[in-house]
Wavefront OBJ file of the C-alpha trace (Angstrom):
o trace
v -17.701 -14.280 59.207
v -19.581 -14.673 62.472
v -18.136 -12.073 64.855
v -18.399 -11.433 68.919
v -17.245 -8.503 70.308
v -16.204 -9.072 73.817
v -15.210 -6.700 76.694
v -13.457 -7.304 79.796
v -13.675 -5.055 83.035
v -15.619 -4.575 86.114
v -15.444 -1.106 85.776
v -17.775 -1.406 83.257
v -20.257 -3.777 84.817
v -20.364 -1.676 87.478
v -21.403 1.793 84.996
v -17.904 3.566 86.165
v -16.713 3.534 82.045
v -19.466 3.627 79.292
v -18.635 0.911 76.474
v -17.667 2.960 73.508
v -14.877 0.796 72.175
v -17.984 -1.728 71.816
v -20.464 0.689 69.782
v -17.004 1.793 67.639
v -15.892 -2.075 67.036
v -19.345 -3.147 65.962
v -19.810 -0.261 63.444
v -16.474 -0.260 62.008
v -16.916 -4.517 61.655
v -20.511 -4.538 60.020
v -18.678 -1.669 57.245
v -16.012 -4.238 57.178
v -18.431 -7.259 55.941
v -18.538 -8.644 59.473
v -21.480 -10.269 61.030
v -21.414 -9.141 64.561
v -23.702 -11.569 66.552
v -23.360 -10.413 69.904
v -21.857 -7.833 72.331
v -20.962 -9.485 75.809
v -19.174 -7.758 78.733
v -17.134 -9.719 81.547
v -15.942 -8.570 84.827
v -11.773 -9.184 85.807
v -12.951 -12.621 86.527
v -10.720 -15.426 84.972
v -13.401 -18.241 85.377
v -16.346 -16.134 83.804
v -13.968 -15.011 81.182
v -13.283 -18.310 80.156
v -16.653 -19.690 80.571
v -17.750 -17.039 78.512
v -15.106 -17.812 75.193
v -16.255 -21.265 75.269
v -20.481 -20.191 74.568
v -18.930 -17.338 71.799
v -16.908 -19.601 70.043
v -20.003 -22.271 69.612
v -21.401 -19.422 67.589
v -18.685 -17.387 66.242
v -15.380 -17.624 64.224
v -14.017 -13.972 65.213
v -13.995 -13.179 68.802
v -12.629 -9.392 69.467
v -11.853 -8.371 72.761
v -10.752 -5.302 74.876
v -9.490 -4.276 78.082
v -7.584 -6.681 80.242
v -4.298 -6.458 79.094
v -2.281 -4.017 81.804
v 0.280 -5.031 84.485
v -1.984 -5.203 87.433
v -2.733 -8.995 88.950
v -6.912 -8.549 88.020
v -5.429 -8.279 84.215
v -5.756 -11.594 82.924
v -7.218 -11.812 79.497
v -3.977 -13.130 78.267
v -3.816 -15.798 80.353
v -7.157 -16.659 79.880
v -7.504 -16.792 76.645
v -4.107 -18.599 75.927
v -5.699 -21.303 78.696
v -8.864 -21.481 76.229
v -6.568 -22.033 73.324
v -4.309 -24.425 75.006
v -1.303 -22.240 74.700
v 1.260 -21.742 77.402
v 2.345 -17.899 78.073
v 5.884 -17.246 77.660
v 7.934 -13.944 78.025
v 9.125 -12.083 74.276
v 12.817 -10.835 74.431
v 12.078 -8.579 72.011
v 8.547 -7.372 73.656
v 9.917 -7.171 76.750
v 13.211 -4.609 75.554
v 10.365 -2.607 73.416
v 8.385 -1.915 76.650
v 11.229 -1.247 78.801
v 12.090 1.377 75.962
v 8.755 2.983 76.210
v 9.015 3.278 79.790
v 12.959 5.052 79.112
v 11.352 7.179 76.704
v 8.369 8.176 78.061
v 10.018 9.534 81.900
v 7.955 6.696 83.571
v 9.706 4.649 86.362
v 9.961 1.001 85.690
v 8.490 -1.655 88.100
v 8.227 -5.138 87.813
v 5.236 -5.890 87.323
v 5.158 -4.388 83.964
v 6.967 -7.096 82.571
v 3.951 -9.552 82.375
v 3.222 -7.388 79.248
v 5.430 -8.906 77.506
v 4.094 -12.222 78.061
v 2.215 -13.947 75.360
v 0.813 -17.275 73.715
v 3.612 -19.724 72.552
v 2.398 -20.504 69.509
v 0.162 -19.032 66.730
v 0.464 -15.649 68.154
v 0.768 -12.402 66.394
v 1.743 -9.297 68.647
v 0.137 -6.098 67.759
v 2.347 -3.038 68.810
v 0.688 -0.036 70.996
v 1.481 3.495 69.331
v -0.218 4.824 72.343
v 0.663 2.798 75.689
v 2.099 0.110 77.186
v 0.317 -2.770 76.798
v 0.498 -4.674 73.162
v -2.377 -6.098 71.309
v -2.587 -10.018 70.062
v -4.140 -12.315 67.734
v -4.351 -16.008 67.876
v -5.337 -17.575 64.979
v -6.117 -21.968 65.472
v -7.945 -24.251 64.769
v -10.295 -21.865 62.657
v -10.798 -19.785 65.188
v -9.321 -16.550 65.340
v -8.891 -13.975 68.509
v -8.285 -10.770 68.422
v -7.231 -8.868 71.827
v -6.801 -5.331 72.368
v -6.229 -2.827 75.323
v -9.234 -0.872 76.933
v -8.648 2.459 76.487
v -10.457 3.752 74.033
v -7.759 6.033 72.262
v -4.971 2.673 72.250
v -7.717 0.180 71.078
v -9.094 2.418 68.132
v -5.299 3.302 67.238
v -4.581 -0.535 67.110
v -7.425 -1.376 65.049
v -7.180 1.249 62.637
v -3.706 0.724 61.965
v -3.469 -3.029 62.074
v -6.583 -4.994 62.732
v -8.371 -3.288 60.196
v -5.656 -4.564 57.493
v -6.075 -8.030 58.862
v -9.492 -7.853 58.586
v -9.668 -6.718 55.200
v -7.617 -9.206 53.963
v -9.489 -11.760 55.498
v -12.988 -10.938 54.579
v -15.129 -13.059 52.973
v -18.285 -10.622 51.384
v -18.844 -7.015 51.576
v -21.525 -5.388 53.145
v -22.780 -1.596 52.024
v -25.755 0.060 53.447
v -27.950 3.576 53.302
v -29.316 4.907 56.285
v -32.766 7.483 55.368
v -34.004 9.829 57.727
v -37.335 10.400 57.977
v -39.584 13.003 59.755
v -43.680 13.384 60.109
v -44.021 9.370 59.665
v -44.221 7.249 62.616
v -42.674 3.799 62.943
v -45.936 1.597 62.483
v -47.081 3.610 59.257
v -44.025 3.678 58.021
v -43.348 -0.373 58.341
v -47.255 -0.805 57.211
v -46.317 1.830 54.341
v -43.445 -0.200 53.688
v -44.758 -3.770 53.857
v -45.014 -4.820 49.738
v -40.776 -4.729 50.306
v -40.101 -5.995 53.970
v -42.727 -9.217 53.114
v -39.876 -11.755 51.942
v -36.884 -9.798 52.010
v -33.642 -11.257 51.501
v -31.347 -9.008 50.598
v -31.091 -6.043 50.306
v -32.932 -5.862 53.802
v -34.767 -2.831 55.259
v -34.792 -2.372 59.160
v -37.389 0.364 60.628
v -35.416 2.156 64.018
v -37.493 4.721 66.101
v -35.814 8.153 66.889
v -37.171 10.675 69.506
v -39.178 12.706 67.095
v -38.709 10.668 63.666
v -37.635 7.782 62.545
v -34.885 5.951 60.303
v -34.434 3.220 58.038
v -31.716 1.575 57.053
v -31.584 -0.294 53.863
v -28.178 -3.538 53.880
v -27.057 -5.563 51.315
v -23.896 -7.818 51.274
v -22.579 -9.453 48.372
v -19.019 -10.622 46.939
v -18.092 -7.524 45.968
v -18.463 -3.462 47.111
v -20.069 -2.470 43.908
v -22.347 -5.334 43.483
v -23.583 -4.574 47.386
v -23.997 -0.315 46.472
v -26.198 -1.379 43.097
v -28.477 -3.571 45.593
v -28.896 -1.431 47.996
v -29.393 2.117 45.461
v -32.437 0.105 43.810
v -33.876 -0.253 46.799
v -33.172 3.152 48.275
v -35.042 4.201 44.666
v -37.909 2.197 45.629
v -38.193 3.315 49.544
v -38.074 6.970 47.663
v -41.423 6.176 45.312
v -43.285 4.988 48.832
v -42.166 7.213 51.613
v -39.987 10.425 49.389
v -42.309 13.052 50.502
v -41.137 12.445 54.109
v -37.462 11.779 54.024
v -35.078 14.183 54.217
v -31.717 12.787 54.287
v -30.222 9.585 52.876
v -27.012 9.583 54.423
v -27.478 9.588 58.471
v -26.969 13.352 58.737
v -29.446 14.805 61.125
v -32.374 17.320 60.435
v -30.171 20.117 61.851
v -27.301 19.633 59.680
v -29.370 19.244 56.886
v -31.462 22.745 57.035
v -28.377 24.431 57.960
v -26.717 23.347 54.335
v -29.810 24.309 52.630
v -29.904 27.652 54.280
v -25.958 28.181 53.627
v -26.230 26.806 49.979
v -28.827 28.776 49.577
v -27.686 31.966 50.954
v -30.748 32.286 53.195
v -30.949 34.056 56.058
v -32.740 33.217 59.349
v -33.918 34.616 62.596
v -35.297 33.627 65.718
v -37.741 34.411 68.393
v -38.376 31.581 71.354
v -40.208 31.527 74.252
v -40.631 28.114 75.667
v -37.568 26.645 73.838
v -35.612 29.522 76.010
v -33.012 30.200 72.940
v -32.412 26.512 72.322
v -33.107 26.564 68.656
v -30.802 29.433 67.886
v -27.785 27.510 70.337
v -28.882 24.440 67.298
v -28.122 26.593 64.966
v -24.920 27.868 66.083
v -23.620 24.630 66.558
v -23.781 24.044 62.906
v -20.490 25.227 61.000
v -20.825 28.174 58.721
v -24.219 28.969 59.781
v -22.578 33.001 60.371
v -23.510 33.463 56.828
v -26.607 33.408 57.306
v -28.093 33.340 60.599
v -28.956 37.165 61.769
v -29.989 36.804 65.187
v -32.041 34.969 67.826
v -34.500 36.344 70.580
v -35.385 34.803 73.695
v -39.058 36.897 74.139
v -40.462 35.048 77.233
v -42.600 38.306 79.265
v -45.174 39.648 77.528
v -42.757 42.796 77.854
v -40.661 41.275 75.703
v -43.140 39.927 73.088
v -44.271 43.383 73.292
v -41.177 45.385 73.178
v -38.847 43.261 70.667
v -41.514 41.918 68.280
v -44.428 44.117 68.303
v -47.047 41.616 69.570
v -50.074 43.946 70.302
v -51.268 44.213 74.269
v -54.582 43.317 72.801
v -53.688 39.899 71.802
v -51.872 38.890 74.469
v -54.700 39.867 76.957
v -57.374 38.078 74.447
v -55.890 34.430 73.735
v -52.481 34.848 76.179
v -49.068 34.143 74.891
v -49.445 30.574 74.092
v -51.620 30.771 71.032
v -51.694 30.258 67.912
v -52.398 34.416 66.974
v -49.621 35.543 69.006
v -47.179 33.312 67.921
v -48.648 34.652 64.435
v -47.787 38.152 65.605
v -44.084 37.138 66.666
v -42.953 35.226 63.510
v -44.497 38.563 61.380
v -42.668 40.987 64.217
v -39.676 38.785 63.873
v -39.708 39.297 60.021
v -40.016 43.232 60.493
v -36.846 44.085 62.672
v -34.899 41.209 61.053
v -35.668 41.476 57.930
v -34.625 37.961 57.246
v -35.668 35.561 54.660
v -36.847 33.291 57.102
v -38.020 33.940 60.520
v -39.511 31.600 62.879
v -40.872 31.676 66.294
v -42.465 29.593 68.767
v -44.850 29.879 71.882
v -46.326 27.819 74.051
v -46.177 25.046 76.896
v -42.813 23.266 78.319
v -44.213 21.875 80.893
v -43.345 19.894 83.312
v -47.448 21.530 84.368
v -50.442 22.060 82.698
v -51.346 25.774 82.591
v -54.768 25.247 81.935
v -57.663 22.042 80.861
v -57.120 23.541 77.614
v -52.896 24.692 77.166
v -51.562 21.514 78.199
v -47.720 21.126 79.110
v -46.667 19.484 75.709
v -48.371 22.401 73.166
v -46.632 24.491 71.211
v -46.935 27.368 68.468
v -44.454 27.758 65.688
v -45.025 30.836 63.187
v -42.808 31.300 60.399
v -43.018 33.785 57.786
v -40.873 33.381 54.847
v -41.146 34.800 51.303
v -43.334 37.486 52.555
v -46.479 34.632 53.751
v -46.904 33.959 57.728
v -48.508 30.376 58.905
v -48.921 28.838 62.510
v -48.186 25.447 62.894
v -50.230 23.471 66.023
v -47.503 21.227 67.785
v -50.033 18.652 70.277
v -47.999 15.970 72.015
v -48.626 13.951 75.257
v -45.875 15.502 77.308
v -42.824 13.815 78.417
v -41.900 16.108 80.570
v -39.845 19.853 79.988
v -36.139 19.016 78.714
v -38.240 16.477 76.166
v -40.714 18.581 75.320
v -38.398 21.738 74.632
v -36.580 19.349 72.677
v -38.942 17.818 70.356
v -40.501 21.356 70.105
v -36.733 22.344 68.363
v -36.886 19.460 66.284
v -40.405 20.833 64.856
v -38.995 24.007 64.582
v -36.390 22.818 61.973
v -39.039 20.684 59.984
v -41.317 23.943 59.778
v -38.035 25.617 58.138
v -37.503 22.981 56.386
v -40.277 22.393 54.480
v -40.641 25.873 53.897
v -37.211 25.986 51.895
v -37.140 22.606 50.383
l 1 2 3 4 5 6 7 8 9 10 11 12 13 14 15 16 17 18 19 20 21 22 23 24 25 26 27 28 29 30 31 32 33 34 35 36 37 38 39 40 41 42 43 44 45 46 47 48 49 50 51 52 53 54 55 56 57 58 59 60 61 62 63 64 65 66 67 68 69 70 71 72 73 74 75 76 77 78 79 80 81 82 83 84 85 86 87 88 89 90 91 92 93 94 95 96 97 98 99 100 101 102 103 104 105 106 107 108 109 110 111 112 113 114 115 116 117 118 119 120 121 122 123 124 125 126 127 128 129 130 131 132 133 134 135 136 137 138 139 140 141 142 143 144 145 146 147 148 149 150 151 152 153 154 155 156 157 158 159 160 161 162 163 164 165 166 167 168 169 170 171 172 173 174 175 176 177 178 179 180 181 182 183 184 185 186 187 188 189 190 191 192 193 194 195 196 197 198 199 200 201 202 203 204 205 206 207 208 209 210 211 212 213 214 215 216 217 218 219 220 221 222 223 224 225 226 227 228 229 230 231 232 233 234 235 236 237 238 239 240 241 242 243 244 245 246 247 248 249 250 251 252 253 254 255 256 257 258 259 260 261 262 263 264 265 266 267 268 269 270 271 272 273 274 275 276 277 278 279 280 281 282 283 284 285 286 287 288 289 290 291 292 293 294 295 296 297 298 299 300 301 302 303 304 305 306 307 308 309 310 311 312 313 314 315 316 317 318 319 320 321 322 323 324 325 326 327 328 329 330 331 332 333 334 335 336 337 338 339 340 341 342 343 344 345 346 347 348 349 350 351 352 353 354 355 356 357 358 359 360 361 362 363 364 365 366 367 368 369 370 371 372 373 374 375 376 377 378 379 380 381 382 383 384 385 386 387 388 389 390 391 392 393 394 395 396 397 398 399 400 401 402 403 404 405 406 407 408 409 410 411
């Protein structure tokens, strides 16, 4: 079923609220076997709002809204919407003594204004009770079309859905969709689509969209048929045949970032891991920490950033440093085999080099990096080269490069 998600409030024209009921209703539709078409947003204006139902509905058969629904006179998507589907709004006896109830029960004086909450279509109206605040939920369901409204804040409307629009939905669904996201690093988006080609030319379904991460990229492989096994079969084949093309460079297929993923491998494993940074300033081992479990194995982290400290905590010889400075690829060499020394970890990695946002010289460019790692007794350096985006992004991707190196170590 063709779906719109729509969202009413200035608040959020304006960039006061960030739309996450929008990014939560769209993901928790397309696992539903919905077809969302488009994402619109509408200020508290009732001729805009109603302009705007009349273009979704030439499209759609599902309109879901939020926000608009409170006591205050710029709260009209009731009213509008009940205008749209020629319905008159009349008070509910029985609404209007539940909210008045809430109010008793919840210490909150009661004004009158309140009681416009309990106003709703006449006909073909279904009220949806809020576990959470005051103002209900409602679905109109006429002439084919159906409407589904719920409040704005984000812990009522995802409350509402869970516990009754999503049994509406289900029952109402037509085809099931099912679909594997892969995670992919060292491939870039072009070669990966070019790579890729012999199953994107002519795809039907299952289909395979290419997305563009800072660092890596994903694909994610859909299929939708009349039934939830039919649409897993479709879309494992073709996960099987992604894996013969691209394998060597994916590294989850299920979404989980490349964090999460080396941190399992190194608990499972019962690996252990140090650190020594310089330019990432400690913000691989604060990755690593955020990662539950990773006590088990994780030993400790240095921050080495003087030559002092290269010196004194690692063991980098005076000689090196003074030869080809810290940001090269012999002291970072130095670090990752100190590292392994006073550690004695399984695994210990270290990086050197450039953050930026300046160059330090024609030939150390903001955006280089070092990474040693030693593991099972053999140290390599690993050249990191990127046109710099400027520190916090370089730092950033550096970390990312940092886990790859580990990870393709262990794998």
């Amino acid at each position: 079923m063709k779906t719109a998600i729509l969202t009413v409030g200035t608040e959020i024209l304006f960039g006061q609220v960030v739309n996450t009921n929008a990014a939560y209703l769209s993901k928790n539709l397309q696992d539903l076997g919905y077809d969302v078409m488009y994402h619109y947003t509408v200020g508290d204006n009732p001729g805009r709002l109603k302009e705007l139902l009349g273009i979704v509905y030439r499209d759609c058969d599902l309109v879901l809204t939020t926000g608009g629904l409170g006591p205050t006179e710029d709260d009209l998507t009731k009213e509008v919407i009940s205008e749209f589907f020629g319905e008159k709004v009349v008070e509910y006896p029985d609404q209007l003594e539940i909210l008045k109830e809430h109010f008793r029960s919840s210490g909150y004086s009661w004004t009158e204004n309140n009681r416009k909450q309990a106003w709703f279509p006449e006909n073909h109206c279904t009220v949806l009770p809020n576990l959470h605040g005051s103002a209900p939920g409602f679905m109109i369901d006429k002439n084919d079309k159906i409407i589904i409204s719920m409040p704005g804040p984000p812990r009522e409307m995802t409350e509402m859905f869970e516990t009754q629009v999503r049994p509406i939905l289900e029952a109402r669904r037509e085809h099931f969709i099912y679909y594997r996201i892969i995670r992919t690093i060292g491939l870039g988006e072009s070669r990966m689509e070019t790579v890729l080609l012999p199953l994107i030319d002519g795809q039907t379904d299952p289909t395979i969209a290419t997305y563009a991460k800072e660092g890596e990229c994903s694909l994610r492989i859909t299929s939708e048929r009349d039934s939830l096994k039919e649409a897993q079969e479709a879309c494992n084949e073709m996960v099987d045949k992604v894996t013969e093309l691209i394998g060597e460079y994916i590294y989850s297929y299920d979404d989980e970032d490349l964090q999460s993923v080396v941190g399992r491998m190194l608990i499972q494993g019962n690996i252990s891991i140090s650190c020594a940074e310089s330019c990432t300033g400690g913000g691989f081992a604060k990755a690593l920490t955020d990662i539950p479990g990773i006590s088990a194995v994780f030993d400790r982290g240095l921050v080495t950033y003087s030559y002092k400290a290269k010196q004194d905590e690692l063991g980098v010889s005076q000689e090196t440093l003074a030869k080809y400075t810290a940001e090269s690829e012999e002291v970072a060499y130095e670090m990752a085999e100190g590292l392994s020394r006073v550690s004695g970890s399984d695994v210990a990695v270290a990086i050197t080099g450039v953050a930026g946002p300046d160059d330090l010289s024609p030939d150390k460019p903001a955006g280089l990096a070092y990474i040693g790692l030693t593991y099972k007794g053999k140290t390599s350096v690993t050249e990191v080269r990127i046109k710099s985006r400027g520190r916090k992004w370089n730092r950033e991707y550096f970390i990312l490069r940092m886990f790859n190196e580990v990870y393709q170590a262990i794998k």
